[in-house]
N, C-alpha and C positions, 0 to 999 in steps of 0.2 A: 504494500500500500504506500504510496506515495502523502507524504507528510506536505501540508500548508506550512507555509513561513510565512510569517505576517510582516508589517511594516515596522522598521527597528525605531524608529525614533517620530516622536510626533512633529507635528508640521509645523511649520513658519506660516502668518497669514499672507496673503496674495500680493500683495505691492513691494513687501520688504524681501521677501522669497524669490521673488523674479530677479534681485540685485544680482542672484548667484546666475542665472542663465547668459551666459556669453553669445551675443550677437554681434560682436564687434568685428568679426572675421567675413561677413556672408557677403558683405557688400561686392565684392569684387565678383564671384562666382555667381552668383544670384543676378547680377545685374546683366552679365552675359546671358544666362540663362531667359532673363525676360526680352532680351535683343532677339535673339534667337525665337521668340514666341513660345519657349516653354512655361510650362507651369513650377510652382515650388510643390519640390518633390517632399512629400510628408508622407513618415512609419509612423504609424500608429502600433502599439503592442499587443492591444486588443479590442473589444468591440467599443467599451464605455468611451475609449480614445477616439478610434474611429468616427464616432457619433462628431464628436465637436470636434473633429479636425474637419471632418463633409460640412457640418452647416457650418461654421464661422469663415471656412476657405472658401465653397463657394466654387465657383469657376474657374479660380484662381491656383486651386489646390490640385496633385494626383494624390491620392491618398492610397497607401498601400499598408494592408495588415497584418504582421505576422501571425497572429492567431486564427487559425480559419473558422468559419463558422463547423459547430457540433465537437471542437477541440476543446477539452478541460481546462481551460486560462493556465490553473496551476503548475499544471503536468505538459508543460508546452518544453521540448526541447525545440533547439532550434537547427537547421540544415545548415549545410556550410555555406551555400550557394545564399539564404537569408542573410548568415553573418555577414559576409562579402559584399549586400548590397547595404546593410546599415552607415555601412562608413560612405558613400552614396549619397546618402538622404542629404536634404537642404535644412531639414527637421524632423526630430524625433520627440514622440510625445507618449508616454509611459507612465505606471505609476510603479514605483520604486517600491519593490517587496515582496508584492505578489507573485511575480515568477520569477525564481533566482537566475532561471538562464538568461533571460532578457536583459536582465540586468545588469550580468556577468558581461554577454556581448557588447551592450551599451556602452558601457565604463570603456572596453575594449576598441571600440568603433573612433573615438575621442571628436566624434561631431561637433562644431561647437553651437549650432543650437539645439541642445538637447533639452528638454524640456520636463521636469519630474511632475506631474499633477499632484502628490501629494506635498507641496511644496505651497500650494493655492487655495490652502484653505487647512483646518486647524482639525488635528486628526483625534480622534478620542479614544479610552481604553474601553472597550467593552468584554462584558463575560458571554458564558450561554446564556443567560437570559436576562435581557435591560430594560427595563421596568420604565413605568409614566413617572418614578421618584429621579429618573434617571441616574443608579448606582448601579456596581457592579455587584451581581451577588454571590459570584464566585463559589458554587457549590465545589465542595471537598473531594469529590468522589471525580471532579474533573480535573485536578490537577497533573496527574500523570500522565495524559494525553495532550492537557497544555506544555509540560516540560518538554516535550518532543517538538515544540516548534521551535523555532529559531528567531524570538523575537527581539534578540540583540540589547541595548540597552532600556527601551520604553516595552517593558512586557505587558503586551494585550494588546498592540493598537492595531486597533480596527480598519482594515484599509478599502472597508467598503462603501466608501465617501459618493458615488454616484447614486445611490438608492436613495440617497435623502435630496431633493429636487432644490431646497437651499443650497447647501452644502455643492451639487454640481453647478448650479449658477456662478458658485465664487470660483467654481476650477474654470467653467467657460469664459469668465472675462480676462482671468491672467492667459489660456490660450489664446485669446482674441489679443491682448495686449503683444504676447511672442511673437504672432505673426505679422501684428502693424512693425514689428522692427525688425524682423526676417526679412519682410518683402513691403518697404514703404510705398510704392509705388502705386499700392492700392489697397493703403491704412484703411482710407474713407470706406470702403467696402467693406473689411473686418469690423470695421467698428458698429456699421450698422446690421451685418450678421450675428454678431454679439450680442446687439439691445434685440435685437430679434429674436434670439433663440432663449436670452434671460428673460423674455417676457412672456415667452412658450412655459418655461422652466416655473416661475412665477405666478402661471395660470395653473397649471399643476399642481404647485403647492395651494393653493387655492383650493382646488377639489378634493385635496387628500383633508385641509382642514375639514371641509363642512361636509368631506361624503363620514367621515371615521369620527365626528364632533360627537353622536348621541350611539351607542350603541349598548347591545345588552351584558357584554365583557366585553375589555381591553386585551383579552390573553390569546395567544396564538401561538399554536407549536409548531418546531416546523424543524428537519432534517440538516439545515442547514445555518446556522447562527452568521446568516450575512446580513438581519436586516436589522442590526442596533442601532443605527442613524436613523434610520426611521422610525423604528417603534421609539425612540425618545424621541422626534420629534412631532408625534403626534398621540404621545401618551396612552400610549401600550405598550405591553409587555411582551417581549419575545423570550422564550421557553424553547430554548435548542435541545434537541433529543443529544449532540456526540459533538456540540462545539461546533468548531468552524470549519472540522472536515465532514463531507456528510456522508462520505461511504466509512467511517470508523465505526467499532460495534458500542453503544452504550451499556454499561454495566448495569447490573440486574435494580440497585440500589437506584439508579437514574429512574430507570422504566416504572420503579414503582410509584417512586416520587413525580412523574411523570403521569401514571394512573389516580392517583391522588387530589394534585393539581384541575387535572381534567374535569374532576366531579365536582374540586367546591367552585371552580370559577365559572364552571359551566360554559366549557371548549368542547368546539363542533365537530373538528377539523384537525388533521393534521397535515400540514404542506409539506410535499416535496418538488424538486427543481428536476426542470428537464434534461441534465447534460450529466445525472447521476441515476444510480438504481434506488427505487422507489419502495425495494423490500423490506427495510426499517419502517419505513413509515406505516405503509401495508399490516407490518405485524404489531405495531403502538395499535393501529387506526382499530386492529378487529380484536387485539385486547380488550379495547376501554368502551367497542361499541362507538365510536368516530367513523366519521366518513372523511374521503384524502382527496387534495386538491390541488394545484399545479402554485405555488409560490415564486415568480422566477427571479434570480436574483440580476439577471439580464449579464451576464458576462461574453453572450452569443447572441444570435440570430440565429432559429432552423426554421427548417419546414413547422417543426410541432410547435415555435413561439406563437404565443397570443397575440402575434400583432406585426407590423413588418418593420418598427423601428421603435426606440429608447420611448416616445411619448407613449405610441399605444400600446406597449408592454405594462409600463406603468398602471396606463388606464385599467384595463385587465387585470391585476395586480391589486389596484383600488376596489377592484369590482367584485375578486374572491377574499378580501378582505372583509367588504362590510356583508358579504352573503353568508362569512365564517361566525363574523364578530355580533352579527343581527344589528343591521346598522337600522335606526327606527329613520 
């Protein structure tokens, strides 16, 4: 089984954080490159990237992915022939943690605008399950599965910063800001794909306020402890069956407390993600008398996604939330 490593250190907010992104070098390359009528070539590392390198670029951008759609983000090794084209890119846009090999190329690649997203917004420590108090509550019986990641000096941080529709807004304006000084020639266009997409991002949060404001629980379990930026920011509670890997087995002392939970909050549902196996959830769901339901934590596009991009997964996402949560 291939172990998560999460992000080692929490984040710098977005204006002070970009001082580190070196664009000082593009000018010459980049300006040829737009003589020539080419576009600025942007890696994306996976899909949450992808999303806001396509809308803030624009016309402007070729945007290439390393992660294919139906590939594990985590468990992504990389080809030689990808590493070979990173040092290539005009830009590189990643979030530092989530896949070690990415990461490892990247540093390797020595691009200089390389771009870290978690560098754009302020990362937080979450457990399996983070509550509307917003703490961590750190069950006992998960520690030995947390020792096995590799969370370097800030242990727990969460590096699932795009589920929260705030939280991706403040990464979309510093990408929007990289690319006005990557490729000035056409700021004015970034900037106004930027207010464009933070007010997409903005409506969003919007409907996640007032669809999840009244419902009959707050509590939601779910295979995969990737939505703590969310359930804090709209005050629920997420209850991860195995932490943040969702194919690890949860010990028996979980499952009960799990069984427990279930009855006095009066949870519906338990979610699992499409790009893992659903057979934990399957065996919680027909323990406790639950019915299971598609949670995605959106790190891909497939065929079986609820939607064909980052808004309407969400949407979807909103929609078996308050059908879980009994949204009145």
């Amino acid at each position: 089984m291939n172990v998560r490593r999460l992000i080692p250190t929490t984040a710098v907010a977005g204006a002070v954080a970009l001082g580190i992104v070196s664009l000082s070098a593009c000018g010459t390359s980049d300006a040829a490159g737009k003589e020539s009528g080419g576009k600025l070539d942007v890696v994306a590392s996976f899909y949450p990237m992808q999303y806001l390198a396509e809308q803030i670029g624009g016309d402007h951008v070729a945007v290439n992915t390393l992660t294919k759609p139906g590939v594990e983000p985590h468990d992504l090794e990389l080809k030689p022939k990808q590493i070979g084209e990173l040092g290539e890119a005009d830009v590189i846009l990643y979030l530092k943690g989530i896949q070690p090999a990415v990461d490892e190329a990247i540093a390797q690649a020595g691009v200089e605008n390389t771009v870290d997203a978690a560098t754009l917004t302020t990362l937080e420590k979450h457990g399996t399950e983070v509550g509307h108090e917003g703490h961590d509550h750190g069950a006992e019986e998960h520690a030995e599965e947390e020792a096995g990641h590799d969370h370097g000096s800030e242990a727990g941080a969460d590096p699932h910063i795009w589920l929260d529709p705030v939280k991706y807004a403040e990464v979309a304006k510093g990408v929007g800001t990289a690319l006005e000084k990557a490729d000035p020639d056409h700021a004015a266009d970034y900037q106004k794909n930027t207010d464009a997409l933070v007010k997409k991002l903005g409506d969003l949060n919007t409907d996640f306020v007032n669809g999840l404001k009244n419902t009959t629980t707050k509590t939601f379990i779910t295979t995969h402890s990737a939505f703590g930026y969310l359930a804090e920011r709209y005050g629920l509670d997420q209850e991860g069956i195995s932490g943040m890997d969702p194919e690890s087995e949860p010990s028996p002392a979980r499952i009960k407390e799990l069984q427990d939970k279930a009855k006095k909050e009066k949870v519906t549902t338990v979610f699992f993600e499409t790009l893992t196996s659903d057979r934990t959830a399957k065996t919680l769901a027909g323990d406790t008398g639950l019915r299971t339901d598609v949670l995605d934590p959106l790190e891909g596009i497939t065929d079986t996604s609820k939607g064909d991009d980052y808004i309407e997964v969400m949407k979807s996402n909103l929609a078996a939330l308050q059908k879980a949560l009994g949204a009145k």
